[in-house]
N, C-alpha and C positions, 0 to 999 in steps of 0.2 A: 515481483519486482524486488522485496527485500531479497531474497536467495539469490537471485541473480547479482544483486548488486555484493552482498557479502561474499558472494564467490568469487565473484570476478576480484573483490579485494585482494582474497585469500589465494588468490592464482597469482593477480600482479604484485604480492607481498615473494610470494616461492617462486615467484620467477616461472610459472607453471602452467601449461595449457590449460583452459578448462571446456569441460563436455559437458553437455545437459543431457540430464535425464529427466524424460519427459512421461515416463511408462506410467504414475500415479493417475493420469487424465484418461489413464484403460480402467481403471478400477475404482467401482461405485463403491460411496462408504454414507451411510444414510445419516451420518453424523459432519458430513461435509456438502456444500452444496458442490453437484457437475458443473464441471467447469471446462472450457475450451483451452488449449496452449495458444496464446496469443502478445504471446512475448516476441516474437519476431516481426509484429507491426514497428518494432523499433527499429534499430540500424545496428544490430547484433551480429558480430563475424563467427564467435563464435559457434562451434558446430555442437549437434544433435547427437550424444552417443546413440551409438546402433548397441538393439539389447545382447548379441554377444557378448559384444565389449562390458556392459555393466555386468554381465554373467561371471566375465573373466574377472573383474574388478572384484566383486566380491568374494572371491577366494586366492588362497596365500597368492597364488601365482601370477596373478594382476597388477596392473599397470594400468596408469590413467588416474584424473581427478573429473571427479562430476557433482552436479550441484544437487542434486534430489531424489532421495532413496522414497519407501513406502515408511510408513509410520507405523513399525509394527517391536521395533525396541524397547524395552523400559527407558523411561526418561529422567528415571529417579537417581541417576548417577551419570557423571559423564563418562563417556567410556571414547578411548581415542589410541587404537591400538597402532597398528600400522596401514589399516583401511578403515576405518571409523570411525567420524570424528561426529560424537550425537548431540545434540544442546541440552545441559543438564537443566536449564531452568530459564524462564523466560526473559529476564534481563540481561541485559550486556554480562557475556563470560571470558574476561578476561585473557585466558586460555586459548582463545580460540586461533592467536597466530604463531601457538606452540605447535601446530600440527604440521604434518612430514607428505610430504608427497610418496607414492599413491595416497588419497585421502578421497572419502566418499563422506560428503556434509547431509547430514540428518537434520534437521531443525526448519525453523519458523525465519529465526535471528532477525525479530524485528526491532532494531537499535540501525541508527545513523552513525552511533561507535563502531559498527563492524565496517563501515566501509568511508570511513570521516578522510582517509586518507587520499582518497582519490574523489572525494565528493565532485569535484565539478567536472571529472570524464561522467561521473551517471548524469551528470543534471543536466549535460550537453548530450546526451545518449539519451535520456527521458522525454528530451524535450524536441517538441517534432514543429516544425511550421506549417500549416493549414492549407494546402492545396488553393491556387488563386481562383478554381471555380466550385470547392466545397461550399456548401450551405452555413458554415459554423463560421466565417467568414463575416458576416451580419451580426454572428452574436461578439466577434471579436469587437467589429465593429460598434456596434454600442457598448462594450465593456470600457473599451481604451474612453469612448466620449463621457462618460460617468465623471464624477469627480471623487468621488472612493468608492467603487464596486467592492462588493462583498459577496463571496461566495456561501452558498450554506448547500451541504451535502445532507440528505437525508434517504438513509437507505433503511428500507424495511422489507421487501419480498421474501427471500430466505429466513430472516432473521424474524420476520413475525408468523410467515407460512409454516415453514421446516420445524415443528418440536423441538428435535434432537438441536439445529442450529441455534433456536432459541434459548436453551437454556444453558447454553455456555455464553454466549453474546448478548442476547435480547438487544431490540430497537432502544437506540434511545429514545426520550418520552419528551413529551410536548415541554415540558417544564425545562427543559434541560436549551432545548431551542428557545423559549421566550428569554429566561436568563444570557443566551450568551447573544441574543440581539439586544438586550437589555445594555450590556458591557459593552456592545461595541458602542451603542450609541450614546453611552456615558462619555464615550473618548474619541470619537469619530465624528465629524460635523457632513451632514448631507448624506448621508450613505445611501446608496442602492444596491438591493440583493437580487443575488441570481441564483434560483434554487436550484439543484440538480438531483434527482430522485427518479429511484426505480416507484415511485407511488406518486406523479403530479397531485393527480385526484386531490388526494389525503394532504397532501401541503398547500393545495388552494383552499382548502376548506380551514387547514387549523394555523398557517402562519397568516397572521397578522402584523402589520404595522402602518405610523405615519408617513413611513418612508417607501418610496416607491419598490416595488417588489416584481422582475420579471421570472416566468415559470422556462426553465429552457428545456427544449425538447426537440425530436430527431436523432439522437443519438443514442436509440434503443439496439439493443442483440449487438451484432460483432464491429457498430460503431460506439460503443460503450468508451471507450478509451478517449475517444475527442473531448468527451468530459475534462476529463484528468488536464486534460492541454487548456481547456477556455477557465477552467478553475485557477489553474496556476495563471491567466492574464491578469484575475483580479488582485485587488492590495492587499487586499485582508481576505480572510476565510473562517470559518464556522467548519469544523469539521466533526463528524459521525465516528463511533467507534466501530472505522474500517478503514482498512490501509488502501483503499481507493483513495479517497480525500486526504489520506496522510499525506498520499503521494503529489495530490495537486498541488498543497498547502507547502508541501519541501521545496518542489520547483517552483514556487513560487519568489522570483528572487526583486522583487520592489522593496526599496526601501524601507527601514522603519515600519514594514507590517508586521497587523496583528493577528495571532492566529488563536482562535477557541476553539478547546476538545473537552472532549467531556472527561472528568473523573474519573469514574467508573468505566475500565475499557472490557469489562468481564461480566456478565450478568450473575455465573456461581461457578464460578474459577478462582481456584485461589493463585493468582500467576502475581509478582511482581513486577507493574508497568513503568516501574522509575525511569527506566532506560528508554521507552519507548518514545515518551514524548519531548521532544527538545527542550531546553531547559527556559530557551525564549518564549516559549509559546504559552498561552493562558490555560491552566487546567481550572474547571466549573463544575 
């Protein structure tokens, strides 16, 4: 969702078509978790480069802009010739709407600076309405009757399973969740939480509070994304260091909500996350 949305920026900045490339979801990297293309549950016109075309794109003689190469460049410099434009570092790069068409984006670009300009075509493009005989429909339904629903994302499967995922990311830890229902309930009167987690189990067993607490569930494997939609219904949000929840918590557009993320968005990465987190938002 960031790449898409930074590209699509950087198309409707150049005035430029853009293509997706989708080839990385062919090739296992045991330092990333498999993952499905499932960006076209949204309302996305844009088209799928065919690997020809990124064949031809990658050399002198190509033509085209596309959203997503392999990650197999050094990243220790940015390099932005006349078809590669790579992200030198993980915070907002200033640079990046110096790039020329043909252009092939390499990166993460997870900043709301690379696509602030058109922010409300994604948040109306992100944001999908709930089918009137979907089951999430009930949980919409008691979110809206709440009188401050709160969301709390907590993901662990990859990220406590997967080694290699672990020890760039790692889960965040029980302390990090008591603390930021701690904060909300310093400033929020009533609250009710809706937890969302690839691990129910494990958050029935360790989140606690006085405040009423529903587990939400059904939205396992390739309904994964209705998450992201009943997350953004609520006020407030508790978000996990993953751009799942980043994403519910962005389109989350209620008033004067509050949003918590964690600190630490790297377990032992040294990445600069200034940029990542919006400026309104509570880091803990």
């Amino acid at each position: 969702m960031f790449q898409y949305a930074a590209g699509k920026s950087l198309a409707h900045h150049l005035k430029s078509e853009l293509l997706l490339d989708i080839t990385w979801f062919k090739h296992s990297d045991k330092a990333q978790t498999p993952r499905s293309f499932e960006l076209m549950v949204y309302p996305i016109k844009d088209q799928i480069a065919k690997e020809d075309v990124i064949d031809q794109l990658i050399r002198p003689s190509s033509h085209g802009i596309f959203n997503r190469i392999k990650h197999k460049i050094n990243r220790n410099r940015p390099i932005h010739n006349q078809w590669s434009f790579i992200e030198p570092h993980f915070h907002f790069y200033s640079d990046f709407f110096k790039a020329q068409v043909p252009v092939q984006l390499d990166g993460y670009w997870q900043s709301e600076k690379y696509f602030q300009s058109i922010s409300e075509e994604i948040r109306i493009l992100f944001s999908l309405e709930i089918p009137e005989n979907d089951p999430n429909n009930k949980w919409v339904d008691l979110i809206h009757s709440q009188v401050q629903p709160v969301s709390i994302h907590v993901r662990r499967g990859d990220m406590v399973k997967n080694s290699e995922v672990a020890k760039v990311h790692g889960s965040c830890n029980l302390d990090y969740y008591q603390r930021a229902m701690s904060f909300i309930e310093s400033t929020v009167e009533l609250p009710t939480y809706f937890v969302f987690s690839d691990d129910i189990a494990w958050c029935k067993e360790h989140l606690i509070s006085k405040f009423p607490i529903e587990f939400v569930s059904g939205n396992e494997g390739d309904r994964s994304y209705w998450d992201i939609q009943l997350m953004r219904h609520c006020k407030h949000n508790i978000i996990a260091n993953s751009s799942f929840s980043w994403w519910g918590a962005w389109l989350n557009n209620a008033p004067n909500k509050i949003v918590v993320a964690p600190l630490q968005w790297f377990n032992n990465l040294l990445a600069d996350t200034k940029d990542l987190i919006p400026k309104s938002w509570n880091r803990i």
